[in-house]
C-alpha positions in Angstrom: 3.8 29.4 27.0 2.7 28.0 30.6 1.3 25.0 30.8 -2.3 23.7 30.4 -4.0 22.8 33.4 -4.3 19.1 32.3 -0.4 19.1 31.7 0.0 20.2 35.4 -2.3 16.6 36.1 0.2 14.7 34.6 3.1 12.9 35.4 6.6 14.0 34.7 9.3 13.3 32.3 13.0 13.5 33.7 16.2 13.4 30.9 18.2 12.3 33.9 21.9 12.4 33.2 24.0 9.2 34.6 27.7 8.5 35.3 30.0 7.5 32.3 32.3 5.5 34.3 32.8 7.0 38.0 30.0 6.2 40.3 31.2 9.7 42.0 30.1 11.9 39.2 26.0 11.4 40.1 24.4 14.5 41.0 22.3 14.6 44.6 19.5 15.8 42.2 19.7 12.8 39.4 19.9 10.6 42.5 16.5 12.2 44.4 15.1 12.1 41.0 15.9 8.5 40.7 14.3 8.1 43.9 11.0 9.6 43.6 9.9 8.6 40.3 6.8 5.9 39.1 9.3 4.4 37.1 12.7 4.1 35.3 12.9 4.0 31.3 16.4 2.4 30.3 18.1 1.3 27.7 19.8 -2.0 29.1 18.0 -2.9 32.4 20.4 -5.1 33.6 23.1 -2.8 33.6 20.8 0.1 34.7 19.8 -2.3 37.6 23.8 -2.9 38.9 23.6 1.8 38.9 20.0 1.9 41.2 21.8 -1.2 43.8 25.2 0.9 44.2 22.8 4.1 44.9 19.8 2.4 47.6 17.1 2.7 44.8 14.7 0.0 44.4 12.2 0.9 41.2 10.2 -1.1 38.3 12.8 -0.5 35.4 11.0 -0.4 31.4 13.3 -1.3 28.9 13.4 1.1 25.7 16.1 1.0 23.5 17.2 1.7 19.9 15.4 -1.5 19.2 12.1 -1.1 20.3 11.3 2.7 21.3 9.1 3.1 18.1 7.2 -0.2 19.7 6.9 1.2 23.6 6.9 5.0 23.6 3.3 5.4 22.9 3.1 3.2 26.6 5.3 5.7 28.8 3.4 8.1 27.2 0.1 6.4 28.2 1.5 6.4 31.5 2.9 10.0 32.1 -0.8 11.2 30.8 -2.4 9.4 33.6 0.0 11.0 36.5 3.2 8.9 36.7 6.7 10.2 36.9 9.1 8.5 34.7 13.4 9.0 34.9 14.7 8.6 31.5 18.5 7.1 31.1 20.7 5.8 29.4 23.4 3.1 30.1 25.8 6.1 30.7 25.9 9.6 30.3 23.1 11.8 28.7 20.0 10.3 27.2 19.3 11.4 23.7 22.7 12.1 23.1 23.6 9.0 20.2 21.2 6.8 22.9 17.8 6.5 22.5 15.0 8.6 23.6 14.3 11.1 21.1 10.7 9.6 20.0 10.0 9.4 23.9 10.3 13.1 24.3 9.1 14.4 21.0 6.3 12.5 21.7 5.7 13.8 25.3 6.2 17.7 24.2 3.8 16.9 21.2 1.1 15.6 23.8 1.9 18.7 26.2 3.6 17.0 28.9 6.8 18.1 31.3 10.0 17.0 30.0 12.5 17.9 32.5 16.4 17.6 32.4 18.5 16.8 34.9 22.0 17.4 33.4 25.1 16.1 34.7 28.2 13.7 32.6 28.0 13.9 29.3 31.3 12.3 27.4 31.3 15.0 24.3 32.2 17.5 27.1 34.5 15.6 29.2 36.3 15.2 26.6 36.6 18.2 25.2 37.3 19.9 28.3 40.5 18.0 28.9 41.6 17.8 25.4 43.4 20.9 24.2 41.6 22.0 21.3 39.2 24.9 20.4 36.4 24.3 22.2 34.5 27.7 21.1 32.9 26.3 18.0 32.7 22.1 17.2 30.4 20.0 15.9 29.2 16.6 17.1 29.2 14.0 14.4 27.8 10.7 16.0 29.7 7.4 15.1 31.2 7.7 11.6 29.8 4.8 9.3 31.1 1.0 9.8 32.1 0.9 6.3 35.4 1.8 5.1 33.9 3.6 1.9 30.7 5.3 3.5 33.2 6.5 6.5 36.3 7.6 4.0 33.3 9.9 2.4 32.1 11.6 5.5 35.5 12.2 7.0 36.3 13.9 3.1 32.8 16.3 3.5 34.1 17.3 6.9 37.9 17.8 5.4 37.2 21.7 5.4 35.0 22.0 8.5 36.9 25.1 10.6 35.4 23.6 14.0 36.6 21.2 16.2 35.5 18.0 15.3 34.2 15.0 18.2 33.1 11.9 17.2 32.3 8.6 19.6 34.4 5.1 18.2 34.1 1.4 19.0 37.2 0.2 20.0 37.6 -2.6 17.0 37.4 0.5 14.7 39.8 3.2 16.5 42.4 2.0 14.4 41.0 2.3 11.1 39.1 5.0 11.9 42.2 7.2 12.9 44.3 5.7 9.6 41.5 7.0 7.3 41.7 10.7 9.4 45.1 10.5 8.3 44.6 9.6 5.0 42.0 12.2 4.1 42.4 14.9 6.5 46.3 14.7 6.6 48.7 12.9 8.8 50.0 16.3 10.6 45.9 17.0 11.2 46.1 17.0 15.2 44.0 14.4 16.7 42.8 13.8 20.7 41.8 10.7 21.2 39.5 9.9 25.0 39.2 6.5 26.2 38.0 5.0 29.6 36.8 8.7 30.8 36.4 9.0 34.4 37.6 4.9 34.6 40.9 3.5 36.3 42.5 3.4 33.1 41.2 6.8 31.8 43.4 7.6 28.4 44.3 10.4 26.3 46.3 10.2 23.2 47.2 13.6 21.3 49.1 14.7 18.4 49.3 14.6 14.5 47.1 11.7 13.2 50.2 10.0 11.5 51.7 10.3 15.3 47.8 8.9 17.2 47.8 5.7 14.6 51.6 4.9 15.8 50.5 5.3 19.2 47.7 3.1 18.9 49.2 0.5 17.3 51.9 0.5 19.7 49.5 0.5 22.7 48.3 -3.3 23.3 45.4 -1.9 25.3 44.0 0.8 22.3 41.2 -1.6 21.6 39.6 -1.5 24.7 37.4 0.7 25.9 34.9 3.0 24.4 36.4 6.2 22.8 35.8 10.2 21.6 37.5 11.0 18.6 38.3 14.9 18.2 39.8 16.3 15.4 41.4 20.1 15.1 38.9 22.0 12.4 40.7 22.8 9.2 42.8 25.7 9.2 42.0 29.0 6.4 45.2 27.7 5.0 43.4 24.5 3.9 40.8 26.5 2.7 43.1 28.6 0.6 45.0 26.1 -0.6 41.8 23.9 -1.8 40.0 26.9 -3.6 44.0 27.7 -5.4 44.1 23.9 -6.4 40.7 24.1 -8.0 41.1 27.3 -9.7 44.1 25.8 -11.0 42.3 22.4 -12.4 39.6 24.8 -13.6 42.4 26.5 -16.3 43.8 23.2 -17.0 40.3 21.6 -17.9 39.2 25.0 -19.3 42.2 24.2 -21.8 40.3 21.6 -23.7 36.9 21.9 -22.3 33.7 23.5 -22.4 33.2 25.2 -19.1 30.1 23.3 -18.3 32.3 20.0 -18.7 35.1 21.7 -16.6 33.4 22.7 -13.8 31.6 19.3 -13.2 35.0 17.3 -13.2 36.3 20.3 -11.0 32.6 19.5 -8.6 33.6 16.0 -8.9 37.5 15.9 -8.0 37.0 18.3 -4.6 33.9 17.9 -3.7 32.9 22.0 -4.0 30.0 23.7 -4.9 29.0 23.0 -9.1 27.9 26.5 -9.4 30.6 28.2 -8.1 33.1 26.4 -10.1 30.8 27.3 -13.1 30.6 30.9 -12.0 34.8 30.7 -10.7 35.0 29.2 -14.5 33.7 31.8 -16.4 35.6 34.4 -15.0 38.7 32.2 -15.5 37.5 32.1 -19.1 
């Protein structure tokens, strides 16, 4: 759909995509965008403010973060709806993605307004370009949860997941984080670990998970540094193997069970589909 004539009155929104680490990777566009616009929207000013000096830009910066978006959006809004241009970034790489901004531009598109992006780094794919695994099919999981419970669940609901996996990892939790990969996804699971991309000390660590924690805790630097987890998808064997294990718990169960009963436990224990152990159950029976 073009755009309404009142949307071609207003002010635009730029997504503009900033460096993760190497001041070298800005685009010529990101940095005329930069330089044109009303005003910056960023998540930490102060460190947004150290980018704009490096590049010649001098521009009123608007804070909007995690923290107060819900609060501020409705102002940039306000603003773009009266004519302004406004860069959207983040403190590295590309907004939206695990950094605030999403109820910025839903908001925008809702009211009619341009929302622009200017691509460029992005650490999901920097990673993944360098790392060595299928990059074909993956799926982008965020931060996995704090907690050692909540995060042993998640990583056992993506066990079976054929795609590449890619997370992002604080540096206090690399540790754990890979220990519980190996614990629930297996310790010959290959793992590619990315820290520092594009820095000095720009790090990859790859191999069997069991291998990656030994590696890590060998490394005195391993908990510095902001990291991209990716983990090899499962393999059809693992598949196999898991839907073998439960038929077999299934006859076992079935032995002194109602099949009801058995294929709940079975649900239970491995985490598959209730109603397809029920229907795998009965034909067992």
């Amino acid at each position: 759909m073009p755009p309404s004539t009142a949307s071609t009155q207003c002010g635009t929104l730029y997504i503009v995509a900033t460096p993760i680490g190497n001041l070298g990777d800005i685009s010529q566009r990101a940095a005329d965008v930069l330089g044109r616009v009303d005003c910056i929207a960023a998540e930490d000013t102060r460190h947004s403010q150290r980018l704009l000096q490096a590049l010649g830009i001098q521009k009123p910066l608007f804070a909007l973060h995690e923290h107060n978006e819900r609060e501020r959006f409705g102002q940039l809004v306000d603003r773009l709806s009266a004519g302004e241009s406004i860069a959207l970034i983040s403190d590295a790489g590309t907004p939206l993605i695990s950094d605030p901004g999403f109820v910025l531009v839903r908001a925008a598109r809702e009211r009619g307004l341009t929302v622009t992006p200017v691509p460029g780094p992005c650490a999901i794919t920097t990673a993944l370009s360098a790392a060595g695994l299928p990059t074909d099919r993956f799926t982008f999981e965020g931060f996995l949860p704090a907690k050692r419970k909540a995060r042993a669940d998640a990583l056992t609901s993506l066990k079976k997941e054929m795609r590449t996996l890619v997370f992002y990892e604080a540096p206090h939790r690399i540790r754990e984080t890979i220990d519980e990969i190996a614990s629930v996804m297996g310790e010959e699971r290959e793992v590619v670990l990315a820290r520092e991309l594009t820095k000095a000390f720009e790090t990859f660590y790859s191999g069997p998970a069991g291998r990656v924690a030994e590696m890590l805790a060998e490394d005195s630097y391993s908990e510095r540094g902001e990291y991209v987890v990716m983990v090899a998808g499962a393999s059809a064997a693992v598949e196999d193997a898991t839907t073998v294990d439960a038929d077999r718990m299934l006859e076992v169960l079935l032995a002194e069970l109602p099949v009801k009963v058995a294929a709940k436990m079975t649900a239970e224990i491995t985490g598959l589909s209730r109603n397809e152990l029920y229907q795998r159950a009965l034909a067992l029976k």
